[in-house]
C-alpha positions as CSV (number, residue, x, y, z in Angstrom):
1,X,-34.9,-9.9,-11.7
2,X,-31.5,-10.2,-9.8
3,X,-31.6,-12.1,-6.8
4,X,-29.4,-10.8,-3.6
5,X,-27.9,-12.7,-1.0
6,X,-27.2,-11.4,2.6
7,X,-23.8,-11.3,3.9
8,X,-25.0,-13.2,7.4
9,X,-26.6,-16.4,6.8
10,X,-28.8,-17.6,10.0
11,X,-27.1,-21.2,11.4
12,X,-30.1,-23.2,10.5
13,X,-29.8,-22.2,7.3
14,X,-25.8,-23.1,6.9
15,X,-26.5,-26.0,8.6
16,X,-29.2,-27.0,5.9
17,X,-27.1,-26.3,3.1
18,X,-24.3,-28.1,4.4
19,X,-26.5,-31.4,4.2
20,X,-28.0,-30.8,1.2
21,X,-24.2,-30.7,-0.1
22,X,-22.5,-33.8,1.9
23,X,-19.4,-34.0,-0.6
24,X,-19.3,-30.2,-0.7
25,X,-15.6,-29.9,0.0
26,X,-14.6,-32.5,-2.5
27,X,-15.9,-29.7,-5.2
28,X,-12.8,-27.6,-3.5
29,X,-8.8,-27.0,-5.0
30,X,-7.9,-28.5,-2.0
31,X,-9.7,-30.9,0.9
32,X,-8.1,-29.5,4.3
33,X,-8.9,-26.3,5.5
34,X,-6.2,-23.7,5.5
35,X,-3.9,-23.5,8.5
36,X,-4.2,-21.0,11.3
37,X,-1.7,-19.2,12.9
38,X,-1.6,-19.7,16.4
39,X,-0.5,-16.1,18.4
40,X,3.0,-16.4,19.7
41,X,3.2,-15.4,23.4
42,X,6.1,-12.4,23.1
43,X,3.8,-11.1,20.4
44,X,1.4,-10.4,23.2
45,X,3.3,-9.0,25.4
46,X,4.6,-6.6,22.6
47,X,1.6,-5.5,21.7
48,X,0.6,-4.7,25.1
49,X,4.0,-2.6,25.7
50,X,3.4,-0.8,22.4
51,X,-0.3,0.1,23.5
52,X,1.0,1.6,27.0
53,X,3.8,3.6,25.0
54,X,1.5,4.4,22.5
55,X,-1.3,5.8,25.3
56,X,1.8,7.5,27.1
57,X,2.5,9.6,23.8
58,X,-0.8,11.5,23.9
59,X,0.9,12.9,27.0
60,X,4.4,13.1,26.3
61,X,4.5,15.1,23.0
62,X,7.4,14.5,20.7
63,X,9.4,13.4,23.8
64,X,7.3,10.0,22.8
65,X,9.5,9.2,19.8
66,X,12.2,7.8,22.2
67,X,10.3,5.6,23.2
68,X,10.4,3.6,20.4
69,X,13.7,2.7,21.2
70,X,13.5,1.5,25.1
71,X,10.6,-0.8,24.0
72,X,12.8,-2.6,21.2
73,X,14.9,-3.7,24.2
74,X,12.4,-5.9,25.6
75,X,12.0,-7.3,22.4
76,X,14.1,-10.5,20.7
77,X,16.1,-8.2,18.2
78,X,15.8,-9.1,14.3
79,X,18.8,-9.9,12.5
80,X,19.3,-6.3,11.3
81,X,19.1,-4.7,14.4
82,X,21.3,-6.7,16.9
83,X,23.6,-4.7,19.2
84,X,26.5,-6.8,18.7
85,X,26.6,-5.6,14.8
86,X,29.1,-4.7,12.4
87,X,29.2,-1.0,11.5
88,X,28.8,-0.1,8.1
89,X,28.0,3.1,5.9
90,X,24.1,3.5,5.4
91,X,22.8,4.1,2.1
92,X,19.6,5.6,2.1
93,X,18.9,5.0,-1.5
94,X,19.2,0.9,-1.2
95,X,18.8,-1.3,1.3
96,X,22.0,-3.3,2.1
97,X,20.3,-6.3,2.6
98,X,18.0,-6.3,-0.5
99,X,20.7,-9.1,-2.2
100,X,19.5,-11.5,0.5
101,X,15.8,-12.3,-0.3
102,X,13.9,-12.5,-3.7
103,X,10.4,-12.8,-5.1
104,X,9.9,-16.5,-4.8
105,X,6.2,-17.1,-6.3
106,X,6.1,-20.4,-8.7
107,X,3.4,-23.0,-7.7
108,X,5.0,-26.1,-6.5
109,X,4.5,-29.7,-7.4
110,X,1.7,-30.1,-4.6
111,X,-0.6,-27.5,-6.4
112,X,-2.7,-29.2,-8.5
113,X,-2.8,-28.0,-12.1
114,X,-6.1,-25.8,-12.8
115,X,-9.6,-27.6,-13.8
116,X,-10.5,-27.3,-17.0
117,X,-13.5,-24.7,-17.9
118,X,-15.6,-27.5,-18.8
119,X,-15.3,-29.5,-15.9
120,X,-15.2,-26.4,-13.4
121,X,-17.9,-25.5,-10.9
122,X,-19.5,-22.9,-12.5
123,X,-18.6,-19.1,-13.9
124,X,-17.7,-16.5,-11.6
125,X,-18.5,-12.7,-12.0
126,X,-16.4,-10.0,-10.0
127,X,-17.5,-6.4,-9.9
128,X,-14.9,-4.9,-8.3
129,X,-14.7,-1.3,-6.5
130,X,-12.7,1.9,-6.0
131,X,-9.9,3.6,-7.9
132,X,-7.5,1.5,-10.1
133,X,-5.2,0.2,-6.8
134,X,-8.5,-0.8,-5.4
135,X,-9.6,-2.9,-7.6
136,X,-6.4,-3.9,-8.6
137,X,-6.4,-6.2,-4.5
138,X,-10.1,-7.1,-6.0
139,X,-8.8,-8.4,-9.1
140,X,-5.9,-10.8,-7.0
141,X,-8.5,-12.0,-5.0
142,X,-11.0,-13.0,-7.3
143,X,-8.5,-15.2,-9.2
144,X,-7.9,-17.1,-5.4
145,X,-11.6,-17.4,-4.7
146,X,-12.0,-18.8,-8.6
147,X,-9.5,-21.3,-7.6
148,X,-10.9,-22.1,-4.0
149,X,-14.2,-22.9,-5.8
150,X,-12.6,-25.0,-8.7
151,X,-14.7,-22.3,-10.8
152,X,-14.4,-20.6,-14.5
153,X,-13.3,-16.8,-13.8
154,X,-14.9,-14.5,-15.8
155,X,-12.4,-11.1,-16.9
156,X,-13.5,-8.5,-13.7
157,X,-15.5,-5.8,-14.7
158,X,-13.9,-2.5,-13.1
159,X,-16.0,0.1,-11.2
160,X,-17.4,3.4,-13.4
161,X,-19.2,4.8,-10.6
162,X,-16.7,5.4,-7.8
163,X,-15.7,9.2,-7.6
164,X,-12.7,8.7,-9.9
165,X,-15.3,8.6,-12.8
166,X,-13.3,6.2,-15.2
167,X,-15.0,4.4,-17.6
168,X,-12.2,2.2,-18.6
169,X,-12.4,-1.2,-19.0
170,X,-10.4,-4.2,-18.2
171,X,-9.1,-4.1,-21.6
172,X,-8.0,-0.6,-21.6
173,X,-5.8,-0.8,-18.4
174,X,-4.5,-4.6,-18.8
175,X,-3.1,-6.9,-21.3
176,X,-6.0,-9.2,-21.3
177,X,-4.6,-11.9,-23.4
178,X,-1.2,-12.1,-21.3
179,X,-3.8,-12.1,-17.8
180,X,-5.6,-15.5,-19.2
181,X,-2.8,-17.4,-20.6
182,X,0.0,-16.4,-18.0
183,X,-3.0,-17.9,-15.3
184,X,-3.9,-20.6,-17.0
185,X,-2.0,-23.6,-15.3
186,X,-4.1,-21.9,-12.0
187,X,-7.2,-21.1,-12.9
188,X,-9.6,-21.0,-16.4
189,X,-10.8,-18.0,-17.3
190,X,-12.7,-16.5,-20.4
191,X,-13.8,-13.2,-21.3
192,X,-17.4,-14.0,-20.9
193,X,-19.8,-16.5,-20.1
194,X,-20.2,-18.5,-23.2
195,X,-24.0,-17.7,-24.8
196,X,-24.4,-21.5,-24.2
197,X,-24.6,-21.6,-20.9
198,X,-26.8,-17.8,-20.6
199,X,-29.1,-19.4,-22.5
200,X,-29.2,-22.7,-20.5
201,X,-29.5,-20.6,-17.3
202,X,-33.3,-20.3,-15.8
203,X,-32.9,-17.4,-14.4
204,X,-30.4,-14.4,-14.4
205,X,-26.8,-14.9,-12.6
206,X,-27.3,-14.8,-8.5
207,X,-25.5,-11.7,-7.2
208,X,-23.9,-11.3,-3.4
209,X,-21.6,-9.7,-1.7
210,X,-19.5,-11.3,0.9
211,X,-18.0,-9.5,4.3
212,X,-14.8,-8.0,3.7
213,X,-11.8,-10.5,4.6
214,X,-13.9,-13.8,4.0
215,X,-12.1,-16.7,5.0
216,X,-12.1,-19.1,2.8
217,X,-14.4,-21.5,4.6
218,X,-16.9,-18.9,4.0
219,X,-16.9,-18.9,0.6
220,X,-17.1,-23.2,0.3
221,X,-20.0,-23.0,2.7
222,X,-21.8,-20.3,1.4
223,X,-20.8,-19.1,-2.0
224,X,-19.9,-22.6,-3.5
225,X,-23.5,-24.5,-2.8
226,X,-24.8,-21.3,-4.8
227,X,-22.4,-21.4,-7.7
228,X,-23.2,-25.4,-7.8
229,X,-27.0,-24.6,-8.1
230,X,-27.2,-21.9,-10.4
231,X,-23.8,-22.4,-12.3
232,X,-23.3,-18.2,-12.4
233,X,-22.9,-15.8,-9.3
234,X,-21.7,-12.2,-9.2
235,X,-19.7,-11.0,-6.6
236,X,-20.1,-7.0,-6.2
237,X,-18.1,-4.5,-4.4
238,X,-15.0,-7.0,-4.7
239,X,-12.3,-5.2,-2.6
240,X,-10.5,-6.4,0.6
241,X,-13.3,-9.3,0.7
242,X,-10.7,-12.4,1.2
243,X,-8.8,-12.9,4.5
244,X,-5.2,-12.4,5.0
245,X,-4.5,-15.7,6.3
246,X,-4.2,-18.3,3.3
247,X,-2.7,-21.5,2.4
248,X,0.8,-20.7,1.2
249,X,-0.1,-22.1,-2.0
250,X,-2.5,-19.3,-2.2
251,X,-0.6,-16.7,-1.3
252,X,1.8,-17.0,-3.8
253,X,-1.0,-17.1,-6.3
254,X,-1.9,-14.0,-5.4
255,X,1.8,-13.1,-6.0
256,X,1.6,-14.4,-9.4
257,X,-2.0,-12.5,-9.8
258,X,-0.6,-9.0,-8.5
259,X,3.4,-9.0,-9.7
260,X,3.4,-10.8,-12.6
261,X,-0.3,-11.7,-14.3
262,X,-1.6,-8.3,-14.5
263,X,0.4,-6.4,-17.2
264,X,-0.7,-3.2,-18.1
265,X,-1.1,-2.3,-21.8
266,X,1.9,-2.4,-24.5
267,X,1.2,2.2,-24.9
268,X,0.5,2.4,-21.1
269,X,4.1,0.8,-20.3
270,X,5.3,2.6,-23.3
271,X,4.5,6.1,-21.9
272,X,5.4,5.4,-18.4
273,X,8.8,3.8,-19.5
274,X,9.1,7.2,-21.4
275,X,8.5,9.0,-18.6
276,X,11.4,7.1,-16.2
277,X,13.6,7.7,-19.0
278,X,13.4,10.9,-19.3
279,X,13.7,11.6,-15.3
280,X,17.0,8.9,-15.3
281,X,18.6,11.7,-18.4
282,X,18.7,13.9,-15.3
283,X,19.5,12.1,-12.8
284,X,21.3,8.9,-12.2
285,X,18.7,8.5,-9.3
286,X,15.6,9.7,-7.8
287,X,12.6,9.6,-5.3
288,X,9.3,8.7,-6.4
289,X,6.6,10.7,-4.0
290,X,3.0,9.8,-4.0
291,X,1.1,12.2,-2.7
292,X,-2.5,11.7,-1.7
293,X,-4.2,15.1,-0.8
294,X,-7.2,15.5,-3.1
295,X,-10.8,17.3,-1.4
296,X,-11.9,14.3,-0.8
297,X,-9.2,12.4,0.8
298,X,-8.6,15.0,3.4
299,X,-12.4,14.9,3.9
300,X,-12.8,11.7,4.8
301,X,-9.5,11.5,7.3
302,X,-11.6,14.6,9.2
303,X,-8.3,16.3,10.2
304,X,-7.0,19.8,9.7
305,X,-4.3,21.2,7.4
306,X,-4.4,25.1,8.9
307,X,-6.2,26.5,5.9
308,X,-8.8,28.6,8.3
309,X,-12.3,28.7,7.8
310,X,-12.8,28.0,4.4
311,X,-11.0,24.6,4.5
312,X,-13.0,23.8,7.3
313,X,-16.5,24.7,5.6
314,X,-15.2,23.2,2.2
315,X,-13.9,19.9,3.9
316,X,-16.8,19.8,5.7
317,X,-19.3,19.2,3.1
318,X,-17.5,17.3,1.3
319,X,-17.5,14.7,4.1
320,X,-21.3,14.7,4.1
321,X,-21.0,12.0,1.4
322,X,-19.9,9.7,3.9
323,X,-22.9,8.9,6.4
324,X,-21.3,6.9,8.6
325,X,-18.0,8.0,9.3
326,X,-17.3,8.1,12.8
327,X,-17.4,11.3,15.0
328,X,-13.8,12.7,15.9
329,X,-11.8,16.2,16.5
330,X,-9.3,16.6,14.2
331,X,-6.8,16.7,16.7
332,X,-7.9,13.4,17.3
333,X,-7.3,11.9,14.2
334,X,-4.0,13.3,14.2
335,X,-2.7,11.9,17.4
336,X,-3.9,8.5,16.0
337,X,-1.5,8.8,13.0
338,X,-4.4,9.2,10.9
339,X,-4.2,12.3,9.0
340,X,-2.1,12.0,5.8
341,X,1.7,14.4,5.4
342,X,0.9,17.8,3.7
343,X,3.6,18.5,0.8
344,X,6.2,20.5,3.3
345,X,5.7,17.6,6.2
346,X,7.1,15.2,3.3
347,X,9.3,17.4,2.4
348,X,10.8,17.9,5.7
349,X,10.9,14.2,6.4
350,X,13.2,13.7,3.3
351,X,15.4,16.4,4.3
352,X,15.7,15.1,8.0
353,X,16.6,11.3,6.2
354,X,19.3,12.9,4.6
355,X,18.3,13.9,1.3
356,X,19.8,17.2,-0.1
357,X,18.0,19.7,-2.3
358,X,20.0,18.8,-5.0
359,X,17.8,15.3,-5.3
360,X,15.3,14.9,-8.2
361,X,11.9,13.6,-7.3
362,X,9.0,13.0,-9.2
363,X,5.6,13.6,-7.7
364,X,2.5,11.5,-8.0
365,X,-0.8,12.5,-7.1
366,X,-4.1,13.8,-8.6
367,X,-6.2,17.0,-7.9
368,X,-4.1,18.9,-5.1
369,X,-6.3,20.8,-2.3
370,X,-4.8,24.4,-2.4
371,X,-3.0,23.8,-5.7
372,X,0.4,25.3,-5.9
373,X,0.2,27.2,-3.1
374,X,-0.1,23.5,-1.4
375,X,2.8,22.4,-3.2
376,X,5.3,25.3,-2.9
377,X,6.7,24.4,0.1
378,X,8.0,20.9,-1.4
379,X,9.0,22.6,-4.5
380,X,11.5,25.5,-2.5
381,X,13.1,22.1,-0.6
382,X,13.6,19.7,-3.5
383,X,13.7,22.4,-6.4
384,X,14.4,19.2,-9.0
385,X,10.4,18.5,-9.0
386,X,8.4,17.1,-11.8
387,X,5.2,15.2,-12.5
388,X,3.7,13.5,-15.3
389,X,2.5,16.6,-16.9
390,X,6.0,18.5,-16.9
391,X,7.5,15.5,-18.6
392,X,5.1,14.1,-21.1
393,X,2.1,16.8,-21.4
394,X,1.8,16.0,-25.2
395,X,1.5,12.3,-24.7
396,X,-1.1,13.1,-22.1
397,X,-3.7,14.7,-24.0
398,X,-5.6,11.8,-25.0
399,X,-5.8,9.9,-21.6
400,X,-6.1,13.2,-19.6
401,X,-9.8,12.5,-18.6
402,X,-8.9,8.4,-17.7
403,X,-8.0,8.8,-14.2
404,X,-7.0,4.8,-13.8
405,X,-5.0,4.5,-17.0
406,X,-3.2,8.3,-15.6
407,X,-3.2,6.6,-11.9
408,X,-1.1,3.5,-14.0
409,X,1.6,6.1,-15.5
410,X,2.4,6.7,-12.3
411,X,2.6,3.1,-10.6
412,X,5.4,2.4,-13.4
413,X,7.6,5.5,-12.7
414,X,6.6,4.9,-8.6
415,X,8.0,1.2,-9.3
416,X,10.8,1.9,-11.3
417,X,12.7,5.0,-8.9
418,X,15.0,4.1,-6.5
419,X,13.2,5.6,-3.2
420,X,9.3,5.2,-2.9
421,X,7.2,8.0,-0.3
422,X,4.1,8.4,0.4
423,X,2.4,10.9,2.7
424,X,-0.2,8.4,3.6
425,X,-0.8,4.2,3.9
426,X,-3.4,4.1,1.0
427,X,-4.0,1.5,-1.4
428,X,-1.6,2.5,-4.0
429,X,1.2,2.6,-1.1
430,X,0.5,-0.5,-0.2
431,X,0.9,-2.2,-3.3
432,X,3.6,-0.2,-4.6
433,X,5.1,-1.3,-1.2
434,X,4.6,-5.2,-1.4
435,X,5.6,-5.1,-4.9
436,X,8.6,-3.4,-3.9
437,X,9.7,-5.8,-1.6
438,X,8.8,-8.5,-3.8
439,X,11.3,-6.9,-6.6
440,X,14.2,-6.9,-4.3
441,X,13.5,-4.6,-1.4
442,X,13.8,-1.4,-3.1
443,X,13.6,1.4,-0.8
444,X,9.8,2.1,0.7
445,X,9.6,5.2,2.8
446,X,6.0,5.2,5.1
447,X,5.8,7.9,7.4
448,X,5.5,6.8,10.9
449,X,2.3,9.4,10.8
450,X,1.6,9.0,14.5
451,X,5.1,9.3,15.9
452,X,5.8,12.4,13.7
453,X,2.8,14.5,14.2
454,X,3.9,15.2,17.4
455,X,7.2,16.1,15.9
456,X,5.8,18.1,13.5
457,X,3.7,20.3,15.7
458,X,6.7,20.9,18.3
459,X,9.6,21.5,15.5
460,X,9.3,25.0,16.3
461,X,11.0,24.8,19.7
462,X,13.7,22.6,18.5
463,X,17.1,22.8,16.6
464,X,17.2,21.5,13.0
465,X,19.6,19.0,14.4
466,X,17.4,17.9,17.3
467,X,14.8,17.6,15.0
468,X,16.3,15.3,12.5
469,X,17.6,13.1,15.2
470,X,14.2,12.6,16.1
471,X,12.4,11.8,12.9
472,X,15.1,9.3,12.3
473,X,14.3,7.5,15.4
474,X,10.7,7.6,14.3
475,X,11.3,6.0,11.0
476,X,12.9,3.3,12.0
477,X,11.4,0.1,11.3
478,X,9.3,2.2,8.0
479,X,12.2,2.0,5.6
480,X,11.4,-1.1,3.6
481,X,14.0,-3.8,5.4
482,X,13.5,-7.2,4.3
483,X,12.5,-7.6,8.2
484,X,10.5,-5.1,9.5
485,X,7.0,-7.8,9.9
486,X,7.1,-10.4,11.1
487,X,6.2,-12.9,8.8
488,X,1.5,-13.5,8.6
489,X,1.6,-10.2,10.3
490,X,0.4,-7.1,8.5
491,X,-1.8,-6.6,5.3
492,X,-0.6,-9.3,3.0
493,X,-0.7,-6.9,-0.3
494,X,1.8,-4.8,1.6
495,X,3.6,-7.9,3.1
496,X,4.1,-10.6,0.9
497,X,6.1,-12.8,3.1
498,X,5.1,-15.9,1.6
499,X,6.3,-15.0,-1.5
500,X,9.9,-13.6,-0.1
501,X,13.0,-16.3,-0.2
502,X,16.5,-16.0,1.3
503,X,18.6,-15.8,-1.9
504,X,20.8,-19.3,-1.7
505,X,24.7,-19.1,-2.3
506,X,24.4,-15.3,-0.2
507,X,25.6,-15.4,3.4
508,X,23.5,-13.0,5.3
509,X,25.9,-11.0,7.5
510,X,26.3,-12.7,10.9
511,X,24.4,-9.3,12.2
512,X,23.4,-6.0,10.7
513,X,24.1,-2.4,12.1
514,X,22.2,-1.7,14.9
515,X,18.9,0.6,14.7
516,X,20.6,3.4,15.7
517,X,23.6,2.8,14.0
518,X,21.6,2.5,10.6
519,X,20.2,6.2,10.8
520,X,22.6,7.7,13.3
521,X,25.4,7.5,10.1
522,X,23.5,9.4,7.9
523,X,24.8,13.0,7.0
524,X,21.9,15.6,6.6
525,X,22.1,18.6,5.5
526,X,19.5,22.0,6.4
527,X,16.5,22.7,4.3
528,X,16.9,25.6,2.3
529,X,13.6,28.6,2.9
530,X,12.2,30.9,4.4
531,X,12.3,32.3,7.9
532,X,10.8,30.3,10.8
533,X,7.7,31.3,12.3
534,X,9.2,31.6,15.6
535,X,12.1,34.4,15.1
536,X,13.6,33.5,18.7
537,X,14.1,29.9,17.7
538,X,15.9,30.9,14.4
539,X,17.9,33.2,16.4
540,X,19.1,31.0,18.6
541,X,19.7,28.2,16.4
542,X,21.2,30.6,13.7
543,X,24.1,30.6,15.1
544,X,24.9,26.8,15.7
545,X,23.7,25.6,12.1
546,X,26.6,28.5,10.7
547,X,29.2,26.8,12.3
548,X,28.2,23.4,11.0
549,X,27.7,24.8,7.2
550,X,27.8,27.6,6.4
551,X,25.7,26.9,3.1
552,X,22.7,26.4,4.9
553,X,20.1,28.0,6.7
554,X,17.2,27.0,9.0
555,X,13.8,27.0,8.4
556,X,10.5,25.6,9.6
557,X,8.4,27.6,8.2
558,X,4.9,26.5,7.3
C-alpha cells in the first residue's frame, strides 16, 4: 500500500529527523543555503504608493489610469524611461532595446558536474499537474529539486485526469532522448527505475506532496531523509511547488530545463513550423493572440461577460467544480484586474496601440464560450484572422482529440510571431512571456487588466482619441522591455532575470525615450464597425474623427 506524507511536519518531528541525519546537507549539490534577498527600502514605499493609488481607482473610474504616471515620479526612473531621453520613433512590433540583453544560461565552472546515477541519492518520481504549460513549470522544477537532492530523475509522468483529458505521454509531446542527454552534465536521469532496484525495494515508492513554492531547505530537511531511507519517492501534483528565490546557479538550470532541454517532437515542430510559414507567405509580420476564454476558465475567474441569464446559470454550474473558491461579485473581480479580455476588449487594445486592420494575427485558443458569435467582434477589427484549423485542418485530423500536443502547435507559432497577446496572465502567457524575453525581448503584450476595465466600461463617453491615449498610458510598463521588473521580483517563469545578460561590445543608449514619449509617438488609426451603443457619443465624435481621416469611422460597439 502507498504510503502518504503530510505537507506540515510537527517540529519534534523535523527536529528528530534532522539528528538522525547529522551529515544531511553533505548529501546536497551544494553545502550553503541559498541566498535571500533582503527588501530594498524604496521598494516599500512603492508598494505602499501603488496600494493607495490602486484603492483610489475603485473610486476614480478610468480617471485612475493617470495615475500611473504621477506615481512613476516618486520613483528612481529605469534607464528607458528617464526624462532627459533621446527621442526616437517607436516601433511597436520590436523593442528597441532587445539588441542589449541576451539569454545567458550555461552553468559555470563553480557548478559541480552532475553525480552519477549510481552514486546519487536515490530515484525521484514527478507526477505532475494541469494542462501542457502547467506541467511544463512542473517538469523545470523537478529537474532543480533532482539536483538539490543529488538524486536520479526519473522521465515525469504527465497528468491524464485534469479537465484537458489528454492521455499523452512524455514521449508524445517531447523529444525524450534530446531531454536526458542535453541534461546530463546537470542531473542523471533514466526513463524508469531500473527493475534492480524495484525489486530491492521493501516496500512500494513513498509518495508526498510538498506546499506549493517549497524552498529548498524544505526539501533537504524533509524530502531528502526520505529519499535516503527508502531510495524512491513520488512527488504528486508537481506544479508551482519550488520557490522563486534560488541560487543563481539554479536558476539558470531552470533556464536550460524550460528554453533549451525540453524539445518538442521532430512532427510536432514540423507542423507548427508549417503553420508559421504559411502565416509569414502573407505577411512579412504578424501578432500572435492567445486567447483564453473556454466555460471553464470564465467559471473559475467568477466575472461577467454580458451574455444575460443563461451565461450566468451556465457559468454558474460550471464553477460548482471548484469547492473552495472564494465568494466575490463579479464586479469585484473585475475591479481587481481579474477577469480575463473578451475577443473585442483585445481587439480594441490592439487598435488603440496602433495596430491597423490591415495586420494579420493568428489566434490561439481552445473551446470558445459563445463560439463565433464571441469571436466576431475581433474578426470585423483585424479581418486578416486565422487559427490552426484555417491553416493546417488536414494535418490536424490525427491530433485533433490531443489537446497538449494541439496546445504545443500553438506555443511554436506564439513563439515564433513578432507581437505576443494574451487576454489573460495564465500559464501559457507566462511562459511564452519569459521565453520571450529570454530569446531577445520579442514583443509581449499583457493587458494591464485592472487599469483597463475601468476604461473599458467608460469608452462609451469618450472620444476614440481620448480613449487610445488612455489605454496607452495603461500599458506602459506591459510591453515586454528588457526592464520592466526589477530583477528577483515577479514569477521567475515569466521573469528570468538570472538568465538575462547585457550583450558586451553594445553601448546601451545613455537614456531611452521617456514613458510617454514611447507610446505618445505611435500613429493609431480608428477601428473599423459597427455603430456605437450610445448614438450621442458617435454623433458628437463623428465629426472630429472625419477631419482626422476620413477613411475611418468610430465604433465601440459591443
Amino acid at each position: 500500500m502507498v504510503q502518504s506524507h503530510a505537507a506540515g511536519t510537527p517540529k519534534k518531528q523535523k527536529d528528530k529527523q534532522q539528528i538522525h541525519f547529522p551529515g544531511l546537507r553533505q548529501h546536497c549539490w551544494n553545502y550553503s543555503p541559498c541566498g535571500r534577498r533582503l527588501p530594498v527600502p524604496w521598494t516599500v514605499f512603492c508598494g505602499v504608493l501603488l496600494f493607495t493609488f490602486g484603492f483610489i481607482s475603485l473610486f476614480t473610474g478610468h480617471v485612475a489610469s493617470n495615475i500611473e504616471w504621477y506615481s512613476q515620479q516618486f520613483v528612481r526612473q529605469s534607464w528607458y524611461y528617464r526624462k532627459d531621453a533621446y527621442r526616437a520613433p517607436v516601433d511597436m512590433w520590436k523593442s528597441h532595446y532587445s539588441e542589449f540583453y541576451h539569454g545567458c544560461s550555461n552553468r559555470s565552472a563553480q557548478f559541480p558536474p552532475a553525480v552519477q546515477q549510481r552514486f546519487s541519492n536515490g530515484y525521484l518520481l514527478i507526477a505532475t499537474s494541469g494542462g501542457l504549460n502547467q506541467q511544463r513549470t512542473g517538469i523545470t522544477d523537478a529537474v532543480v529539486v533532482a539536483r538539490i537532492l543529488n538524486a536520479t530523475l526519473v522521465v515525469p509522468e504527465l497528468d491524464h485526469n485534469s479537465y484537458w483529458k489528454d492521455d499523452s505521454d512524455f514521449v508524445n509531446i517531447y523529444d525524450v532522448d534530446w531531454f536526458i542527454s542535453y541534461l546530463q552534465g546537470d542531473v542523471p536521469i533514466v526513463k524508469r527505475v531500473p527493475d534492480k532496484v524495484m525489486r530491492s525495494m521493501d516496500k512500494p515508492p513513498y509518495t508526498m506532496r510538498v506546499p506549493r513554492k517549497s524552498e529548498s531547505d524544505y526539501y533537504i530537511e524533509e524530502v531528502l531523509p526520505i529519499l535516503l531511507r527508502r531510495k524512491v519517492v513520488q512527488l504528486t501534483k508537481f506544479d508551482y511547488r519550488l520557490s522563486n528565490e534560488l541560487d543563481d546557479e539554479l536558476q539558470k538550470l531552470r533556464c536550460r530545463v524550460n528554453y533549451h532541454a525540453l524539445r518538442f517532437t521532430k512532427r510536432i515542430r514540423n507542423l507548427g513550423q508549417k503553420i508559421v510559414t504559411r502565416m509569414r507567405k502573407m505577411a512579412q509580420r504578424y501578432i500572435a493572440v492567445h486567447l483564453r476564454f473556454e466555460p471553464d476558465m470564465l467559471a473559475f475567474s467568477g466575472c461577467y461577460f454580458g451574455g444575460g441569464d443563461k451565461e450566468r446559470l451556465e457559468l454558474s454550474e460550471i464553477r460548482k467544480r471548484w469547492e473552495t473558491l472564494p465568494e466575490s461579485t463579479p464586479e469585484e473581480e473585475r475591479m481587481r484586474g481579474k477577469c480575463p479580455l473578451t475577443p473585442h476588449e483585445v481587439g480594441l487594445l490592439l487598435r488603440a496601440l496602433g495596430f491597423d486592420n490591415s495586420t494579420y494575427i493568428y489566434v490561439a485558443s481552445g473551446e470558445i464560450y459563445g463560439g463565433e458569435e464571441t469571436l466576431r467582434p475581433l474578426r470585423d477589427l483585424f479581418p486578416n484572422f486565422y487559427t490552426k484549423e484555417m491553416l493546417a485542418s488536414e494535418e490536424l485530423k490525427s491530433i485533433l482529440t490531443y489537446s497538449s500536443r494541439l496546445a504545443a502547435i500553438d506555443y511554436i507559432v506564439c513563439d515564433e510571431s513578432d507581437v505576443f497577446v494574451t487576454n489573460n496572465n495564465g500559464n501559457m502567457a507566462k511562459i511564452l512571456a519569459g521565453r520571450r524575453r529570454y530569446m531577445g525581448h520579442k514583443r509581449t503584450i499583457r493587458p494591464n487588466a485592472k487599469r483597463l476595465s475601468t476604461l473599458f466600461m467608460e469608452r462609451d463617453k469618450m472620444a476614440w482619441s481620448e480613449f487610445s491615449r488612455k489605454v496607452k498610458a495603461c500599458q506602459r510598463g506591459f510591453l515586454g522591455e528588457p526592464d520592466e521588473m526589477r530583477p528577483g521580483r515577479g514569477e521567475f517563469h515569466e521573469f528570468p532575470s538570472a538568465c538575462i545578460c547585457r550583450t558586451h561590445n553594445v553601448s546601451v543608449p545613455r537614456a531611452a525615450i521617456s514613458s510617454d514619449e514611447y507610446l505618445s509617438n505611435v500613429s493609431v488609426q480608428e477601428p473599423f464597425g459597427n455603430r456605437s451603443r450610445n448614438s450621442r457619443i458617435q454623433n458628437e465624435t463623428a465629426a472630429s474623427i472625419a477631419d482626422e481621416s476620413k477613411e475611418h469611422e468610430y465604433l465601440f460597439s459591443d
